[in-house]
N, C-alpha and C positions, 0 to 999 in steps of 0.2 A: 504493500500500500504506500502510495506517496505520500510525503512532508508534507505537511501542508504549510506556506507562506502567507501573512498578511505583509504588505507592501503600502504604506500610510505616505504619500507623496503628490501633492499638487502640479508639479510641473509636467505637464503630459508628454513631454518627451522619453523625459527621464524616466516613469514610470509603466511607459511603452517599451523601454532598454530595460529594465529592472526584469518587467514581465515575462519580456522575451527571453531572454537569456537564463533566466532561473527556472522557465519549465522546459528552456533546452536541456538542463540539468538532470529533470524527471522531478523536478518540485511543481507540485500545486497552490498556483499562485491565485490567489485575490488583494486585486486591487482597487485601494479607497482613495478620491485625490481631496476629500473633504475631511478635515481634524475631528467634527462630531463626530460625522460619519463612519469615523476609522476607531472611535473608541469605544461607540456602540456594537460593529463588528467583532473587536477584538475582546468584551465582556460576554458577548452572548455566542460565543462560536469558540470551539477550542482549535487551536494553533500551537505548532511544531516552533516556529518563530514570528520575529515581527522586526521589519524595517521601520523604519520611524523617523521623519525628516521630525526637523526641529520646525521651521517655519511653517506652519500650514495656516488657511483660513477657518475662523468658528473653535477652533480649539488649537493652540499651541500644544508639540510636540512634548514639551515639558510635564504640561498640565495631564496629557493621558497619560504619558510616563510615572507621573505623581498619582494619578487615581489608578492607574491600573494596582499597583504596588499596595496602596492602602488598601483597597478590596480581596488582598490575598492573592492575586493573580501572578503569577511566578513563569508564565511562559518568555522565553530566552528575547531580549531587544535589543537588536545595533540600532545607534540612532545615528543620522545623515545627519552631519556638520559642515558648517565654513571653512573655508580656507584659513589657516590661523587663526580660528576659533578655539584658542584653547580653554577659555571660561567656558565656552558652551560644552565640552568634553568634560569639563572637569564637574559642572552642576549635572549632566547627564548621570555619570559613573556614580556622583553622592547618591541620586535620586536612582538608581538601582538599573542605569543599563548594564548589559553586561558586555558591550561591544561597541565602537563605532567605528563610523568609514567619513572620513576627509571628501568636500567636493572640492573638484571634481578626481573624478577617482577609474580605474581603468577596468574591464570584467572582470581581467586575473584578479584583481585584489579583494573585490566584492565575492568572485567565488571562491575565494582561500578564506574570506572572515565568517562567511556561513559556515564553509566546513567546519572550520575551527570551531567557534560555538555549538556548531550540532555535536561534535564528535565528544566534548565535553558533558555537554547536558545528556549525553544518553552514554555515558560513564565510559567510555573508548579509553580516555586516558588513563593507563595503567598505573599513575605516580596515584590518581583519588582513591583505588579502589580498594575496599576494606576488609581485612582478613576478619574473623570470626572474635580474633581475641579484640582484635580493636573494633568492635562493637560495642565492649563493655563502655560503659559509665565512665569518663573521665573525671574525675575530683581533683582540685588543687583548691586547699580553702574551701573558700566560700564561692567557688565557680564550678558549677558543674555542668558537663558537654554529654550529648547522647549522640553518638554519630548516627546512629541506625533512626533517629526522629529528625535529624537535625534542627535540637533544640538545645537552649541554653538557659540554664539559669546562675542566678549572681544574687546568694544572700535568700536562695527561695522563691525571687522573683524571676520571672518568667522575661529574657531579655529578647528583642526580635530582631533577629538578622536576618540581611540579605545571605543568600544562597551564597557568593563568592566571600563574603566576610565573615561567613561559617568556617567557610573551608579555609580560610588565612588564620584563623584563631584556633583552627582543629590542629592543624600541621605544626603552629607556633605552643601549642599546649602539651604534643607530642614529645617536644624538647623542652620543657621549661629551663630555663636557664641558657638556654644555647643561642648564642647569635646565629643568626640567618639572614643571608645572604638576599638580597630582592633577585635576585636571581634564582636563588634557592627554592624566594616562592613562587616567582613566576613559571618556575619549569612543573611546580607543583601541583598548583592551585591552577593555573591556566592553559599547561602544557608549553610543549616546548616548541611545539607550531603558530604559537600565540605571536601574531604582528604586533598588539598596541607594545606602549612605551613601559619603561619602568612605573612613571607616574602614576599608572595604574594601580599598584601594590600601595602607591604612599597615600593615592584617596581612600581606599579600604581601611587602610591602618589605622588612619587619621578619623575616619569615621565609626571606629572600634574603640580605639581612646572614648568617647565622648560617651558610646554604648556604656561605657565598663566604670564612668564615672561614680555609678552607685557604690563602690567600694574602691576605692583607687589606694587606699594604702593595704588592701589584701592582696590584689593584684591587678597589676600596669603592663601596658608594652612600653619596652625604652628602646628608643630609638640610637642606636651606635652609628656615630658620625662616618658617612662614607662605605659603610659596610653592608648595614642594614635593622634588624631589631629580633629582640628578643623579650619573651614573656616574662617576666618576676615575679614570685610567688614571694610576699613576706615572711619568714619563716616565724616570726614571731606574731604574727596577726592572723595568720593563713597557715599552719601547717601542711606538707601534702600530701596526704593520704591514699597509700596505694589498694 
């Protein structure tokens, strides 16, 4: 059975080359060039993934990105950005895409960031996949991780992450105490086919600091200059319990 794609883009060129090319692929493509119209598609219809220009008319790209997420909706989104739009990359990735592509941009590169995110989201990458023992409960302190729910709690309370800042804080929990390398976790958590930039790993991180602020003298990620970060578990506030 084929992928199914949502494809949310206004400019009818572009999304006449979007279409074409990605059911040359053997994806099934639907395409919305209206922002309402592509938010109400992507709530009431299930999808494999979703293209998502930023600019659109009746609804900004942001704005569906922002509601699809609070609604609980978790299917995979690269969002279409500007040319040196790094603000618009950078508020995309806070607000939970999990991929973008730069205009203008070439087929090859659009079909290497689909693959890319498909092959992750249906667990291909061998560095995410979890043996039976690391199923178990993770504890350190007052943080505790359930790979097998991907759920988190901090103090009892129920903390909600995105799907990729799970997976940064499962691999960084794995080691407590160990620096790692943003390369470490980008071959990790993203694979090793993954195009975006390092900046990646620092908006996740940085948006995990603030998750984690409910207890921050139990435990913090510190950031090591030039290297990359690692979790601290206070041993005197947080024991860690195997």
């Amino acid at each position: 059975m084929a992928q199914r794609l949502l494809v949310i883009e206004d400019e009818p060129t572009l999304s006449r080359l979007l279409s074409y090319n990605l059911t040359q692929e053997g994806f099934d493509v639907t395409v919305e060039e209206h922002g309402t119209a592509g938010y109400d598609r992507a709530r009431e219809q299930s999808f494999d993934l979703i293209l998502l220009d930023v600019m659109l008319p009746g609804m900004n790209g942001f704005l569906i990105l922002e509601k699809l997420r609070q609604q609980g909706i978790t299917t995979p989104i690269i969002i279409l950005t500007a040319k040196n739009a790094e603000e618009e990359v950078v508020q995309g990735l806070k607000m939970g895409a999990d991929d973008y592509i730069t205009k203008p941009f070439g087929v090859s590169e659009l079909l290497a960031r689909v693959s890319a995110v498909m092959r992750r989201v249906s667990g291909h990458t061998e560095e995410v996949k979890e043996t039976e023992e690391q199923r178990n409960v993770i504890t350190l302190g007052q943080l505790e991780i359930f790979p097998d729910k991907y759920e988190v709690k901090l103090g009892g309370q129920n903390i909600n992450l995105r799907p990729k800042e799970f997976e940064v804080l499962l691999y960084l929990a794995r080691k407590p105490g160990v620096v790692l390398t943003r390369d470490d976790l980008m071959n990790v958590v993203w694979g090793f086919d993954y195009i975006g930039g390092q900046r990646t790993v620092d908006v996740h991180v940085s948006s995990l600091r603030k998750k984690l602020e409910l207890d921050p003298e139990s435990v913090f990620i510190d950031s090591i200059r030039g290297v990359g970060y690692k979790l601290v578990v206070n041993p005197k506030k947080a024991p860690i319990i195997t």
